[in-house]
C-alpha positions as CSV (number, residue, x, y, z in Angstrom):
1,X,4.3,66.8,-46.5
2,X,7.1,65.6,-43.8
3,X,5.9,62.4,-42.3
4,X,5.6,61.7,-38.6
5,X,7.3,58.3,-39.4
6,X,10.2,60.2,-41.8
7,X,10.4,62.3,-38.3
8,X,11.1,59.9,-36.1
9,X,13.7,57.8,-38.1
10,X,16.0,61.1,-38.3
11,X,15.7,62.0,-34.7
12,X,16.5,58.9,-34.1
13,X,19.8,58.3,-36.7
14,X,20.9,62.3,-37.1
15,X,19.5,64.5,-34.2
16,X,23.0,66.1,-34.0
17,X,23.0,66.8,-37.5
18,X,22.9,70.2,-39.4
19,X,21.4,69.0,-42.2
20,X,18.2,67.6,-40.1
21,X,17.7,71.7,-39.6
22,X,15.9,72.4,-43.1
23,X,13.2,69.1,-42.4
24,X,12.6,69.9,-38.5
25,X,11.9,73.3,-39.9
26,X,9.3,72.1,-42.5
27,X,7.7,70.1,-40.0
28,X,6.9,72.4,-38.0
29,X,5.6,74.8,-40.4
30,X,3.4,72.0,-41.5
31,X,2.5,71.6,-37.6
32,X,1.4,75.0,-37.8
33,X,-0.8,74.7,-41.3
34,X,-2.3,71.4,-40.2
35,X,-2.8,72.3,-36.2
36,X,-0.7,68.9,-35.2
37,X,1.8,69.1,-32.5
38,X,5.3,67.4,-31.9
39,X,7.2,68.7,-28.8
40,X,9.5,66.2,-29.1
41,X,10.6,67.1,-32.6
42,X,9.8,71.0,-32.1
43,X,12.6,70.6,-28.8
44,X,15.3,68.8,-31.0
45,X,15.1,71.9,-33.3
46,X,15.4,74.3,-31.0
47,X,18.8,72.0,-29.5
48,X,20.1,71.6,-33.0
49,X,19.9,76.2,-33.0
50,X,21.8,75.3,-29.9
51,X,24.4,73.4,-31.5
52,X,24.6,75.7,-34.4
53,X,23.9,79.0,-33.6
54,X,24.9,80.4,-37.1
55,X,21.1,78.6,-38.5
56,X,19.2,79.5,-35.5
57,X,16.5,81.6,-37.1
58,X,14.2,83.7,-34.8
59,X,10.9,83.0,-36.4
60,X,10.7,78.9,-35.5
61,X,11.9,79.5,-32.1
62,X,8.9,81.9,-31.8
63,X,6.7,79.5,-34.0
64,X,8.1,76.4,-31.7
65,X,7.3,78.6,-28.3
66,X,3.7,79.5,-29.6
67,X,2.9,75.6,-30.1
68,X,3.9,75.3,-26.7
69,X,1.9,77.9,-25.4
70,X,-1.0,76.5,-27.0
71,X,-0.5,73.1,-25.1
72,X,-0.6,74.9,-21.9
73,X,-0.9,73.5,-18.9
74,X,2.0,71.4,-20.2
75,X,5.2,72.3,-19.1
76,X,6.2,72.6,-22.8
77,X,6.6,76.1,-22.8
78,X,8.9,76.2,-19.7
79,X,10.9,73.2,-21.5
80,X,11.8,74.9,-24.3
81,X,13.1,78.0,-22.9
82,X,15.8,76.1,-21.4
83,X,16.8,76.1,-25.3
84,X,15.9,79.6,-26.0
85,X,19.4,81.7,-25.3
86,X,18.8,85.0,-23.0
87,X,19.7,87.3,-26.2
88,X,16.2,85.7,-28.5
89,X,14.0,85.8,-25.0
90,X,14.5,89.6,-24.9
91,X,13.7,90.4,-28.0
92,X,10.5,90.6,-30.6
93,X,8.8,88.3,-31.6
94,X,10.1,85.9,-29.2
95,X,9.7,88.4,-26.0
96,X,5.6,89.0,-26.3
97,X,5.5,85.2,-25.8
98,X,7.7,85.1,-22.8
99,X,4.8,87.5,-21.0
100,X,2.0,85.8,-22.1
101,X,3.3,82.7,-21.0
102,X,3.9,84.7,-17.6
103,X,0.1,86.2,-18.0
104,X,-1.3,82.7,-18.4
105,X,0.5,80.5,-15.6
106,X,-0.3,83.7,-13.4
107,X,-3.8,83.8,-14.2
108,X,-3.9,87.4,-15.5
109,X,-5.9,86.5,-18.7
110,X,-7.4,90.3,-19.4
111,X,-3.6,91.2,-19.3
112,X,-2.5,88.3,-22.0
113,X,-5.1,89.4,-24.3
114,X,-3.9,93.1,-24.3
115,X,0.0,92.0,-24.5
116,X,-1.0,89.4,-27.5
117,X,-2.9,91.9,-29.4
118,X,-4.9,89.2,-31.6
119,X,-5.8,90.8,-34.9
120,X,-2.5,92.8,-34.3
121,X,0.1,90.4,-33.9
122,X,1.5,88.7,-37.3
123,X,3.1,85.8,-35.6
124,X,0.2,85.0,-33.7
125,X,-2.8,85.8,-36.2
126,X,-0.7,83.3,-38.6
127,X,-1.2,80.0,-35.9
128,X,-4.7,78.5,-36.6
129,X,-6.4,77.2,-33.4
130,X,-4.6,79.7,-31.6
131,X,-7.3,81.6,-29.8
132,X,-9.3,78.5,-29.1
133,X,-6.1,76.4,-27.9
134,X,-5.7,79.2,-24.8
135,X,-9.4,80.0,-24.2
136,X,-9.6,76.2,-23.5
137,X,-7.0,76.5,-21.1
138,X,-8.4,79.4,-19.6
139,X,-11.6,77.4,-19.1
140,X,-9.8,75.0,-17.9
141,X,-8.3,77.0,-15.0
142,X,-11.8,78.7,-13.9
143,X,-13.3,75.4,-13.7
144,X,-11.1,74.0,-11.2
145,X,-11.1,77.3,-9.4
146,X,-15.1,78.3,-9.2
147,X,-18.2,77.3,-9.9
148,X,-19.8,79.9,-11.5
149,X,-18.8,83.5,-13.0
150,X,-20.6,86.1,-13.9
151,X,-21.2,86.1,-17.5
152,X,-20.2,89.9,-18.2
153,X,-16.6,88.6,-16.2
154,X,-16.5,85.6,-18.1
155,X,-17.0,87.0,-21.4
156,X,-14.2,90.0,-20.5
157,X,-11.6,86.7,-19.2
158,X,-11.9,85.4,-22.5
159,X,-12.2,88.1,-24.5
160,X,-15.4,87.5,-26.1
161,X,-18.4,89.6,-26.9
162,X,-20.9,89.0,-24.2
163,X,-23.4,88.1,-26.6
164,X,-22.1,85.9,-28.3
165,X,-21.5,83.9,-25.4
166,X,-24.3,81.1,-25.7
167,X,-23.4,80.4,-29.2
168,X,-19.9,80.0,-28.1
169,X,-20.9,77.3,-25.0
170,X,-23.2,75.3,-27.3
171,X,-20.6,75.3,-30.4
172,X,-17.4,74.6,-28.1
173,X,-17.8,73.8,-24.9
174,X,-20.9,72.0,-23.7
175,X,-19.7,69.7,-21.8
176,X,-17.3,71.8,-19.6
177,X,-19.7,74.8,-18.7
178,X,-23.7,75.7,-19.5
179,X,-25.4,79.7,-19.2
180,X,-28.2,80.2,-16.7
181,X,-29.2,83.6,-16.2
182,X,-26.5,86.0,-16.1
183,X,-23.9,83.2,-15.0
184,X,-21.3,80.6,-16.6
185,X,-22.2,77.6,-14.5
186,X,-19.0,74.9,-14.3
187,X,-19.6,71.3,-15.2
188,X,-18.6,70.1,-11.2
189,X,-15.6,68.2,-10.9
190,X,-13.2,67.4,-8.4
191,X,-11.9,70.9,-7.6
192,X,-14.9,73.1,-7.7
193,X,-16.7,71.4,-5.1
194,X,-16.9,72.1,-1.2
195,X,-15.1,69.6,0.5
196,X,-16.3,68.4,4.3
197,X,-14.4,70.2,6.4
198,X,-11.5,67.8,8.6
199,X,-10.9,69.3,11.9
200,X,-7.7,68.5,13.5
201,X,-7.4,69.5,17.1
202,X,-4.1,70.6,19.1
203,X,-4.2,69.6,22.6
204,X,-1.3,69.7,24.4
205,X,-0.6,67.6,27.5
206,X,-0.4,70.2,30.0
207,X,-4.1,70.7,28.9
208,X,-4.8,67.5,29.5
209,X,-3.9,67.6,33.1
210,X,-6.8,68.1,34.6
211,X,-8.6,65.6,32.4
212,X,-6.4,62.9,33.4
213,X,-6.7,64.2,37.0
214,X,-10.3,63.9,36.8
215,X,-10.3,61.1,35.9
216,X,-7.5,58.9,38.1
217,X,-9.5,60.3,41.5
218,X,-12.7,59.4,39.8
């Protein structure tokens, strides 16, 4: 295993170095086996590709972008692309994440699960904690949005047998949402609750005229 102390020692005394490729590369496939996360050393890869395009290897620049994805709503994802040259963005595997990324910041969460194709998609099926890292998100961005969803809706959203659904709550996400009746009731917070409404007149002085009129004969 590549320790998180080993890591930091040779970002700090050879980031610029080819040789730090190989060990930033086994990082982050342990990253992936052992659901940890490092942007910091995933974006220093991705710089090094920069530096020497000749060991730039498609598959960690997709592996990299997925952890990102996953850490949604960071601004990881976006971060990295910077990196990412044109010529990898437009093409597989690299590509599908580009538009689910798009799909997720955009809220179109039937649409990422179609362009993902879970069960379909090597890349993807290979990231433990995947699935559960965006449905969180997705969750996330609901709650802060409504306070209740139908639970057929809710169930299509995050692509999830309807039945299934009250095992899911209770086994993952108690405290964020409950079932009653055929709704997905959000845990209130800040966002999802009415406000008092502030009402801000506009009264220009020329309506005020008579007022004042009124007023100084008075």
């Amino acid at each position: 295993l590549v320790a998180r102390r080993e890591i930091a020692t040779l970002l700090d005394e050879q980031a610029f170095e080819k040789s730090s490729i190989e060990k930033l590369q086994a990082y982050l496939d342990e990253q992936i086996a052992t659901e940890t996360y490092d942007f910091v050393a995933n974006k220093a890869l991705l710089k090094l590709y920069s530096f020497y395009p000749d060991q730039a290897s498609d598959q960690y620049i997709a592996l990299a972008l997925t952890k990102a994805l996953m850490a949604l709503p960071s601004t990881d994802m976006m971060l990295l692309l910077y990196l990412v040259p044109e010529s990898a963005q437009t093409k597989e595997p690299v590509a599908t994440l580009v538009r689910c990324a798009v799909h997720l910041e955009t809220a179109k969460f039937v649409e990422f699960w179609e362009v993902a194709n879970l069960g379909g998609n090597e890349l993807l099926d290979a990231v433990s904690g995947f699935d559960e890292a965006i449905r969180s998100y997705m969750i996330g961005v609901l709650s802060i949005t409504f306070q209740k969803v139908e639970s057929e809706t809710f169930a299509d959203l995050l692509a999830l047998d309807e039945g299934d659904l009250e095992e899911y709550v209770s086994a993952n996400q108690s405290d964020k949402l409950s079932i009653e009746g055929k709704n997905v009731v959000f845990t209130p917070n800040s966002e999802n609750q009415q406000r008092p409404k502030k009402f801000k007149e506009n009264i220009s002085f020329d309506q005020m005229l008579p007022l004042i009129d009124f007023l100084a004969s008075s």
